[in-house]
Z-matrix of the N, CA and C atoms (Angstrom, degrees):
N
C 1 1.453
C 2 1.521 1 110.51
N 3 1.364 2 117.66 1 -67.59
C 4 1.695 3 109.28 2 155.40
C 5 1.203 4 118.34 3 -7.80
N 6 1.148 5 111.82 4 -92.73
C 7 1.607 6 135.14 5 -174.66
C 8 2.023 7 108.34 6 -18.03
N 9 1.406 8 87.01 7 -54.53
C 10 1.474 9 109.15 8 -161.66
C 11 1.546 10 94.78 9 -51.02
N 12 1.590 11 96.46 10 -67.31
C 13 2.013 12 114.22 11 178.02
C 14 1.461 13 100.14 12 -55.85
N 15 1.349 14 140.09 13 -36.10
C 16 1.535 15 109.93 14 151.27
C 17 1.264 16 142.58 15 -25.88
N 18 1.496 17 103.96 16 -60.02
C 19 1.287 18 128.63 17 -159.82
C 20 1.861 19 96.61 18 -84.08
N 21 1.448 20 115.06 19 -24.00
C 22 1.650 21 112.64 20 -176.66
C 23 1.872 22 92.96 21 -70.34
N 24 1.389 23 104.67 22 -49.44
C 25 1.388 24 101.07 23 179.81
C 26 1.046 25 156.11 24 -57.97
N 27 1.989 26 102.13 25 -22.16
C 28 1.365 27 134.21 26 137.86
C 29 1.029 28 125.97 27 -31.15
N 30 1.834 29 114.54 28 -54.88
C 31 1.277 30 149.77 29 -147.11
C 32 1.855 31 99.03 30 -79.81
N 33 1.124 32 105.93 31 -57.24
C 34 1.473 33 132.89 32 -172.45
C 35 1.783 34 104.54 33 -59.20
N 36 1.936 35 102.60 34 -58.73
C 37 1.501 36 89.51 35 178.14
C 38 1.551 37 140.91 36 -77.62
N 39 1.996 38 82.18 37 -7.59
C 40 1.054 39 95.90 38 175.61
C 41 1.516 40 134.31 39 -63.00
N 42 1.363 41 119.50 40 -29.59
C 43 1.356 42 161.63 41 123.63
C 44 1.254 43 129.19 42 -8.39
N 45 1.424 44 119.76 43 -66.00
C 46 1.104 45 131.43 44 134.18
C 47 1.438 46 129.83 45 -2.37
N 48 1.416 47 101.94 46 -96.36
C 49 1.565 48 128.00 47 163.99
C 50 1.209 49 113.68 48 -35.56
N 51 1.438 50 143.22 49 -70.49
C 52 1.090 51 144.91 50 -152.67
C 53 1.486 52 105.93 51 -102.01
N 54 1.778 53 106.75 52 130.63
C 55 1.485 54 124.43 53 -162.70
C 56 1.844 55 109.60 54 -99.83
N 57 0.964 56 104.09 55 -168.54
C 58 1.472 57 137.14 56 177.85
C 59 1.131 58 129.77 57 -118.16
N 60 1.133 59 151.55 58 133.94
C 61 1.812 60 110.93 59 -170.91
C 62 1.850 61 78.18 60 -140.45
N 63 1.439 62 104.37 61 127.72
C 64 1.452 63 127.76 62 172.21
C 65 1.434 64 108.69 63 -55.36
N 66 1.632 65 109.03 64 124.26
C 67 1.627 66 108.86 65 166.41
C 68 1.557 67 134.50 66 -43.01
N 69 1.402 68 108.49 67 -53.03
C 70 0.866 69 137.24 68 154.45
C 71 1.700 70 120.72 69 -20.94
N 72 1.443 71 107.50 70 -97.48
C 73 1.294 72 133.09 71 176.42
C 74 1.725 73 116.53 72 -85.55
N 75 0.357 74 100.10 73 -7.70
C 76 1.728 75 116.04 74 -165.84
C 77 1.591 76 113.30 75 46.54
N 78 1.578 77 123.40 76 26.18
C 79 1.309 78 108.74 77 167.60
C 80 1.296 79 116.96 78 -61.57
N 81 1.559 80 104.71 79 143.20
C 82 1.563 81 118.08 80 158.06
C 83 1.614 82 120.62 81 -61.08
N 84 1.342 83 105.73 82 110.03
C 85 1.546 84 108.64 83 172.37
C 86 1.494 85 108.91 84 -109.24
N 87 1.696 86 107.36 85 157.98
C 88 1.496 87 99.70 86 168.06
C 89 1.782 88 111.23 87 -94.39
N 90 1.600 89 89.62 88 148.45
C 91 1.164 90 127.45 89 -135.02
C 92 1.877 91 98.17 90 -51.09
N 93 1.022 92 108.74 91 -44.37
C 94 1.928 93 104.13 92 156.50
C 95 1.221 94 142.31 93 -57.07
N 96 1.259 95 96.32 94 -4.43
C 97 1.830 96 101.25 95 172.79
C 98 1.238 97 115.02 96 -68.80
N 99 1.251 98 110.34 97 144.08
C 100 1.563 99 119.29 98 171.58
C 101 1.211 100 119.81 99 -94.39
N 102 1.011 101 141.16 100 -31.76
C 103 1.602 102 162.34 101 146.13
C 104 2.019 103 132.33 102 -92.62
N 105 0.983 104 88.12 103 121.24
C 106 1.403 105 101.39 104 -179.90
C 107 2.047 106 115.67 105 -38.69
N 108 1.227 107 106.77 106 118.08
C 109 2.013 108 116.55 107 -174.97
C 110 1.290 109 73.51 108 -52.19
N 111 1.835 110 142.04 109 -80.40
C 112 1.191 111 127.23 110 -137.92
C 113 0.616 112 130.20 111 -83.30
N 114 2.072 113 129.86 112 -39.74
C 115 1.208 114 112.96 113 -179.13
C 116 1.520 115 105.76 114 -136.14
N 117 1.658 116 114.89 115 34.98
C 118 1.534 117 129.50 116 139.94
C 119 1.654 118 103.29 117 74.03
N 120 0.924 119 100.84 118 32.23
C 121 1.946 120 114.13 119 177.15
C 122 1.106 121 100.51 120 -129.43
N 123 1.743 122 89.30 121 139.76
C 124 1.496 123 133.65 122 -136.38
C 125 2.285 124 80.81 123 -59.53
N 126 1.051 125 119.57 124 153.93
C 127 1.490 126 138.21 125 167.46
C 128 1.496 127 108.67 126 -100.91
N 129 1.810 128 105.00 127 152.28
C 130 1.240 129 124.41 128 171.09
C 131 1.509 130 119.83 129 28.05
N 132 1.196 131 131.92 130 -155.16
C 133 1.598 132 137.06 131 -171.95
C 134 1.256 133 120.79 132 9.79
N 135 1.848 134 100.83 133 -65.88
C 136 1.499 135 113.89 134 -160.06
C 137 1.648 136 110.61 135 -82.36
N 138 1.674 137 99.93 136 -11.87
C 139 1.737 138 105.97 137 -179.67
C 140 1.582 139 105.68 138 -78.79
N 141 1.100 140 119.93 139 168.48
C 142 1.700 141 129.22 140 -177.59
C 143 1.354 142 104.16 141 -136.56
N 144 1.308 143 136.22 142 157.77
C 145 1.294 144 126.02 143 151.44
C 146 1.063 145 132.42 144 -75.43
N 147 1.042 146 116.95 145 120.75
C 148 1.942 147 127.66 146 177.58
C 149 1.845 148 103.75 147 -30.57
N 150 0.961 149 92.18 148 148.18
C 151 1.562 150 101.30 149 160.83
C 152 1.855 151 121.25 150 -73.37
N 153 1.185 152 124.83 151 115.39
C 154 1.520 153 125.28 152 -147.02
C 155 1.135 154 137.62 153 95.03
N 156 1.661 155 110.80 154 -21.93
C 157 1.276 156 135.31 155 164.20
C 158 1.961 157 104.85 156 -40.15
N 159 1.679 158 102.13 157 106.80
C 160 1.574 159 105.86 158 167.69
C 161 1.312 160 128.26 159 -99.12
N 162 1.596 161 104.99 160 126.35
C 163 1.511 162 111.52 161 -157.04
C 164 1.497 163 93.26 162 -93.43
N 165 1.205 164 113.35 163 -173.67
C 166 1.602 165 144.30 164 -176.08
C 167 1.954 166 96.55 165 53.71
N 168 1.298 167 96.90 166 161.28
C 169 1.375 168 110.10 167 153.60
C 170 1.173 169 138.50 168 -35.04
N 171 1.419 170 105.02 169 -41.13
C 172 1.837 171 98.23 170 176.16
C 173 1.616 172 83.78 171 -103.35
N 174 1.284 173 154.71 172 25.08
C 175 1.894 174 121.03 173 177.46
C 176 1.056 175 81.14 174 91.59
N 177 1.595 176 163.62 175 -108.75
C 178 0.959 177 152.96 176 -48.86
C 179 1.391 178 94.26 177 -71.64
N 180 1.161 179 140.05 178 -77.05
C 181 1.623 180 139.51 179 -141.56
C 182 1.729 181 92.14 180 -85.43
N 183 1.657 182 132.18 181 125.71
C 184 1.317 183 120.51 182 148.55
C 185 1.708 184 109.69 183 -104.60
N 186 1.784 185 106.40 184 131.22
C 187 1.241 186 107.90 185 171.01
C 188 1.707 187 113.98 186 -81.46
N 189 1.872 188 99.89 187 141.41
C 190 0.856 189 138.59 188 -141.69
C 191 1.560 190 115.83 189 -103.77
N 192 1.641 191 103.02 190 -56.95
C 193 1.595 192 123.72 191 174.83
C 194 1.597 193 86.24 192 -154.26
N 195 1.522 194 82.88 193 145.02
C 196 2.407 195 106.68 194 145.31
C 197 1.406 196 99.08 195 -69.39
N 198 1.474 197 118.97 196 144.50
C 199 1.031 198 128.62 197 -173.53
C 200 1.683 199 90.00 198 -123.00
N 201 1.392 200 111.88 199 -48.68
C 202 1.468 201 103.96 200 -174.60
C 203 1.648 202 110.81 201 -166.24
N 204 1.297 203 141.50 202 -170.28
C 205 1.614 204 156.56 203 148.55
C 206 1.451 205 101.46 204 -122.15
N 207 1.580 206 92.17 205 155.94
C 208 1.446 207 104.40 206 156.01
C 209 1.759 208 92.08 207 -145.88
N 210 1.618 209 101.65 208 -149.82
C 211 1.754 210 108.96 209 -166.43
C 212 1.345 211 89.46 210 -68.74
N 213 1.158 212 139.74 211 -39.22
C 214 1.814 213 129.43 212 -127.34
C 215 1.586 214 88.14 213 -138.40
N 216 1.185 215 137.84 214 8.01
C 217 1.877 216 115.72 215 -154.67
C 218 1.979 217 104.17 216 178.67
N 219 1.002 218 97.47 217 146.11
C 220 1.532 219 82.38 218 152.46
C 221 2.015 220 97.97 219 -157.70
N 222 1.402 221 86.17 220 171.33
C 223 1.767 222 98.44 221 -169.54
C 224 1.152 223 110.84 222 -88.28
N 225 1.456 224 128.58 223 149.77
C 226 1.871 225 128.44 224 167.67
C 227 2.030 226 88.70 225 -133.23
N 228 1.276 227 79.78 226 164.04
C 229 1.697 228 98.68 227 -174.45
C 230 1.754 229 76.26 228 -116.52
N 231 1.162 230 103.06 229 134.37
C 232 1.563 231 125.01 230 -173.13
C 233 1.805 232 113.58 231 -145.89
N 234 1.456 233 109.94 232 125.36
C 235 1.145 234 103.92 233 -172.85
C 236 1.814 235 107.09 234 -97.45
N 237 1.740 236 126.12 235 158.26
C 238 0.917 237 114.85 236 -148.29
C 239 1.815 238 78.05 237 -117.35
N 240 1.163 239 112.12 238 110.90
C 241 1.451 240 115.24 239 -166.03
C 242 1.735 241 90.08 240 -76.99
N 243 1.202 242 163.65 241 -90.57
C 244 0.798 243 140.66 242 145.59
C 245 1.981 244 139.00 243 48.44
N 246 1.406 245 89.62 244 -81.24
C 247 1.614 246 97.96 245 175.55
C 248 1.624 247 108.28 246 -103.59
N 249 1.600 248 115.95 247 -5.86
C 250 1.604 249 115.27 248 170.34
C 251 1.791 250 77.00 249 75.42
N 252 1.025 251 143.87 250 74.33
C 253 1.117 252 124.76 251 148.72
C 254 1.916 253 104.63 252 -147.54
N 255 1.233 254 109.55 253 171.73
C 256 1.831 255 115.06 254 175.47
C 257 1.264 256 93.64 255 -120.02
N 258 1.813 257 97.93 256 140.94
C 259 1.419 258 126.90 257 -169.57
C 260 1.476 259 91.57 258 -128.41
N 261 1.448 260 96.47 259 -175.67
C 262 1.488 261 110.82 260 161.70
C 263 1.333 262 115.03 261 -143.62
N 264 0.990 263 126.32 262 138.73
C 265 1.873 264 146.43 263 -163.28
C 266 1.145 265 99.44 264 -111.74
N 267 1.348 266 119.81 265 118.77
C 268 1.660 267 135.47 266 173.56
C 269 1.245 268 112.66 267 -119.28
N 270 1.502 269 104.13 268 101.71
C 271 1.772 270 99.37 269 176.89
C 272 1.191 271 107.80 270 -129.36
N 273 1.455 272 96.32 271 171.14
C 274 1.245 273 132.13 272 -141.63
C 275 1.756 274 99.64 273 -100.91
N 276 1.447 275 116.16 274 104.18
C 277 1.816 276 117.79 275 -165.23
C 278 1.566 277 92.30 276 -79.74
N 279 1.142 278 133.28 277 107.52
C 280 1.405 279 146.27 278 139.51
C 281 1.564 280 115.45 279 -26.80
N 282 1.327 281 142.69 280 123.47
C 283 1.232 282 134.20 281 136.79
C 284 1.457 283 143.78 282 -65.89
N 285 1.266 284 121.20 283 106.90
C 286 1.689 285 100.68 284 -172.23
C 287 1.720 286 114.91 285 -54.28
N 288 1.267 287 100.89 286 -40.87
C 289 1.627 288 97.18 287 -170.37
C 290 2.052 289 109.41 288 -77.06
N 291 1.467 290 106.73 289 23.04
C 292 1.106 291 96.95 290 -177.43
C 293 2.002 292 94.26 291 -95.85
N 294 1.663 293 92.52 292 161.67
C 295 1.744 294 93.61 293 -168.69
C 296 1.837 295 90.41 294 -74.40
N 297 1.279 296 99.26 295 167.45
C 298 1.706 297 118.04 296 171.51
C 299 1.652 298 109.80 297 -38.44
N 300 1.338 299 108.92 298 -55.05
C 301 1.360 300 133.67 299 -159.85
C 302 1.693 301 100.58 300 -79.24
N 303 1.356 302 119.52 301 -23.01
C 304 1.359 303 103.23 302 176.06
C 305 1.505 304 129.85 303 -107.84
N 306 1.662 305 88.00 304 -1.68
C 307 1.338 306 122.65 305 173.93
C 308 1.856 307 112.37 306 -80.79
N 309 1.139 308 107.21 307 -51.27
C 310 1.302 309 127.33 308 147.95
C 311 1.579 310 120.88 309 -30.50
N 312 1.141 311 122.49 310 -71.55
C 313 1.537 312 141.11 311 175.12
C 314 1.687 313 105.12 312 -45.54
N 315 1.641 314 97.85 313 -65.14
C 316 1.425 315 107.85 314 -176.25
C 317 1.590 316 118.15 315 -31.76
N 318 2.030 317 87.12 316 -72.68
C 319 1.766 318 88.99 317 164.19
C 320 1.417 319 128.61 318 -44.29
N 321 0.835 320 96.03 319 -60.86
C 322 1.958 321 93.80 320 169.73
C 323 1.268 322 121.28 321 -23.00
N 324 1.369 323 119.22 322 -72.32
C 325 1.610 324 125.75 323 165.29
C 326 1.265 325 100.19 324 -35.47
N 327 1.280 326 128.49 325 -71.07
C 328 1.531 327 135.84 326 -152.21
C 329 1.272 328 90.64 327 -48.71
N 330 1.218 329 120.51 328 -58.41
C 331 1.884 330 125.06 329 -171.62
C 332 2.047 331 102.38 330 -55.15
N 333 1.081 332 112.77 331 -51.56
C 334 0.906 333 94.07 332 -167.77
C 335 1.632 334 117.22 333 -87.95
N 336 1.180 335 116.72 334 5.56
C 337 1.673 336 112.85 335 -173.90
C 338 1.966 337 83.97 336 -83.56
N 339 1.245 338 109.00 337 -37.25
C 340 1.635 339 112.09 338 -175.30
C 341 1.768 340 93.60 339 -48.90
N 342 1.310 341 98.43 340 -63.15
C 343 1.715 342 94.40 341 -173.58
C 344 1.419 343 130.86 342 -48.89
N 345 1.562 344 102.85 343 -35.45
C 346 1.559 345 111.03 344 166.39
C 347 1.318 346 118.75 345 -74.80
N 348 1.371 347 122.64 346 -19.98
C 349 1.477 348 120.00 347 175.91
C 350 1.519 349 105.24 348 -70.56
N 351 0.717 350 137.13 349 -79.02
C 352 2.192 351 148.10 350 157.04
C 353 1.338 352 91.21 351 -0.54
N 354 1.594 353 120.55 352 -64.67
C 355 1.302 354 109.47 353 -161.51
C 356 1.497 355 113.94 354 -73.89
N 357 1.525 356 101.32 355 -38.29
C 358 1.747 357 90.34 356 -175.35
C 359 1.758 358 105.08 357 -78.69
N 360 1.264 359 129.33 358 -0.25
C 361 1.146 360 133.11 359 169.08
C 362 1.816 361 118.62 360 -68.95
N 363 0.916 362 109.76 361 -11.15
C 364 1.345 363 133.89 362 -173.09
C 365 2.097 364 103.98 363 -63.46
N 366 0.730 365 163.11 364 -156.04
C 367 1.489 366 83.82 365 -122.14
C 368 1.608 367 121.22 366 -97.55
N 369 1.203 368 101.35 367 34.74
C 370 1.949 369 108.21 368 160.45
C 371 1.274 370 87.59 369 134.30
N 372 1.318 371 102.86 370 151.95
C 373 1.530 372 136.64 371 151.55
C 374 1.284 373 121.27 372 -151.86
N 375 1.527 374 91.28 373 136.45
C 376 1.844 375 98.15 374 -172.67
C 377 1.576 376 110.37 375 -54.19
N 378 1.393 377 122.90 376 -34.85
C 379 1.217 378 130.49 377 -158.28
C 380 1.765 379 114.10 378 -105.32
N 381 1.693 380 96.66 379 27.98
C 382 1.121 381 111.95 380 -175.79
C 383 1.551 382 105.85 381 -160.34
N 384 2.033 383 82.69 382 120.55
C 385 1.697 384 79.07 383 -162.09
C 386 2.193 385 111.43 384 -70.16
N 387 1.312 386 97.61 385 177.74
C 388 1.225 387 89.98 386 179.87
C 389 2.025 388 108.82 387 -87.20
N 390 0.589 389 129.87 388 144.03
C 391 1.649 390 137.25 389 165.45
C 392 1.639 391 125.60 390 -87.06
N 393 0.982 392 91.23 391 103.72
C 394 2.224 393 97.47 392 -165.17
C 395 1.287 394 107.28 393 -95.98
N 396 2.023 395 116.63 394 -8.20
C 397 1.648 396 105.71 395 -177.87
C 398 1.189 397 96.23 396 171.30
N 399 1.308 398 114.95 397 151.24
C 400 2.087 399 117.97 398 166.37
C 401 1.190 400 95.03 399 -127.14
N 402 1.520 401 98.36 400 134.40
C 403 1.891 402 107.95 401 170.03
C 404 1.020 403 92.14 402 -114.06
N 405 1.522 404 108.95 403 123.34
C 406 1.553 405 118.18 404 173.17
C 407 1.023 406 114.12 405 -88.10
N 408 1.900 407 122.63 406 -1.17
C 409 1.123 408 104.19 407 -171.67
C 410 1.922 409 117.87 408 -83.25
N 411 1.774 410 84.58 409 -36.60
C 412 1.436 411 119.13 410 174.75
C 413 1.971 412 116.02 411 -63.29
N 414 1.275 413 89.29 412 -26.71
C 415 1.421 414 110.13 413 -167.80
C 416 1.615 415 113.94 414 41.11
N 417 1.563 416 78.59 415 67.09
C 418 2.056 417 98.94 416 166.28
C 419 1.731 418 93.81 417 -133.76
N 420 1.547 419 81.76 418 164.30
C 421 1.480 420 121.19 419 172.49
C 422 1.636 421 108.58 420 -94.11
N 423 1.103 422 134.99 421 115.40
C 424 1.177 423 126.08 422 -172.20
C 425 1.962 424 103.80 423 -102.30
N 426 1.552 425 127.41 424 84.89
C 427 1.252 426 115.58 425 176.95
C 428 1.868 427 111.58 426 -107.46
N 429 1.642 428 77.79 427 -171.21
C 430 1.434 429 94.53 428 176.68
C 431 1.874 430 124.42 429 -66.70
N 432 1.642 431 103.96 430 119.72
C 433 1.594 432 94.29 431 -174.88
C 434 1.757 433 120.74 432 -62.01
N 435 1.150 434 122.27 433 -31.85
C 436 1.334 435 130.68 434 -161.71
C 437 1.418 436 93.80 435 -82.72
N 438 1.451 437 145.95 436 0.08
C 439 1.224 438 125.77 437 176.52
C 440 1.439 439 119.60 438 -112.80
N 441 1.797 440 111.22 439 12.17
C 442 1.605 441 116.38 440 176.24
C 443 1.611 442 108.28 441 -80.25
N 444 1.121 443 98.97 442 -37.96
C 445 1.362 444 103.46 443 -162.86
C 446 1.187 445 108.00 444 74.46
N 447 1.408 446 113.27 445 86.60
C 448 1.395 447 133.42 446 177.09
C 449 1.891 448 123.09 447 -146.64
N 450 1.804 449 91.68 448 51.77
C 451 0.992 450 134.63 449 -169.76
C 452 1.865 451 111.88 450 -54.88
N 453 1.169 452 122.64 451 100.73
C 454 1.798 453 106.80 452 171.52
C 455 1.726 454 106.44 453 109.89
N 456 1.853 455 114.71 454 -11.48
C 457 1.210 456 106.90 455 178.84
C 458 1.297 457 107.44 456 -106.09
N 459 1.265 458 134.44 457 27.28
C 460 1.211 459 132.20 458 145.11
C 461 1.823 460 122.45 459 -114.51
N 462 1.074 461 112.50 460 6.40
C 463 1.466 462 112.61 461 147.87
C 464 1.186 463 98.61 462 23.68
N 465 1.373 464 139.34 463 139.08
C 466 1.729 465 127.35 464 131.06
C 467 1.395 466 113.03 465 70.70
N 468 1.483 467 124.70 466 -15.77
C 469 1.392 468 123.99 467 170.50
C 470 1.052 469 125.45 468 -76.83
N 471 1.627 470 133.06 469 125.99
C 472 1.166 471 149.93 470 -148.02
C 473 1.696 472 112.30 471 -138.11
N 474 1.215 473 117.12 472 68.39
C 475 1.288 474 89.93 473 172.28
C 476 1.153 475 151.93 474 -73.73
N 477 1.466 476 133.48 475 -170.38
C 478 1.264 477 121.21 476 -149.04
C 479 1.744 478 101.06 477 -119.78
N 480 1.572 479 102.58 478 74.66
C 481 1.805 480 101.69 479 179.69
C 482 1.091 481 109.09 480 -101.45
C-alpha cells in the first residue's frame, strides 16, 4: 500500500513538472490543462493547426488544408517552402488527461514507427510512404504527398509556389 501512494506521488509531481506548450503561443502549460494560462485557446487534441500555421524549426513546411483525423493522428497537406514542393504532416494528437508515462510511451512509438518507415523505405516501396522529416516539436511526420493516395481531395487546389 505504501509503495502504491509512492508511486501516486511520483505520478502527481511528475505532472506537475512537465508542460504543454500551446500551438498558438507556445506557452508552457502544465500538462492537464485544457486551455492555454496565456492566451485561453483550446490545448492539445481538440486544437488543430490554423491554416498557415509554420511547422519545423526554421518555417520550413506551411500547412495548407486538413486532409483528415483518425483515433491517434490526423493529416495536413503542407507545403515545403524550401523545395517548392506539397507534403503531408501526420501527427500524433496528444491527450492532456493522458498520465506522463503513457504520454511518454505513445511518443516513443510515434518516434519509432518514423524510424521504421526510413528503414523499410530503403530502397523504396510503393506501399511505404517516403519520410522527408520528424518535428518533434510539432510531433508530425513530415512525408511524401503522392504516395498516400489521397486522390480527388484536392480538387481545385492550387498552391501558392
Amino acid at each position: 500500500m505504501f509503495g502504491n501512494l509512492q508511486s501516486t506521488i511520483y505520478n502527481l509531481q511528475s505532472a506537475m513538472t512537465q508542460t504543454l506548450a500551446c500551438h498558438s503561443c507556445g506557452h508552457a502549460n502544465r500538462l492537464v490543462a485544457r486551455y492555454c494560462g496565456a492566451c485561453g485557446r483550446l490545448l492539445a487534441a481538440e486544437q488543430r493547426f490554423a491554416l498557415g500555421t509554420l511547422l519545423g524549426a526554421d518555417g520550413r513546411y506551411r500547412v495548407e488544408q486538413r486532409l483528415g483525423a483518425g483515433g491517434f493522428g490526423e493529416a495536413y497537406l503542407v507545403e515545403d517552402g524550401q523545395l517548392q514542393r506539397l507534403c503531408v504532416a501526420k501527427r500524433l494528437k496528444l491527450q492532456p488527461t493522458w498520465s506522463p508515462e503513457r504520454t511518454r510511451t505513445i511518443v516513443e512509438h510515434f518516434e519509432r514507427e518514423a524510424q521504421l518507415l526510413v528503414a523499410l523505405n530503403n530502397p523504396g516501396h510503393p506501399n511505404i510512404p517516403e519520410i522527408f522529416a520528424y518535428l518533434p516539436a510539432s510531433h508530425c511526420l513530415v512525408m511524401k504527398y503522392g504516395s498516400l493516395g489521397f486522390p480527388g481531395l484536392l480538387s481545385g487546389f492550387q498552391p501558392k509556389l
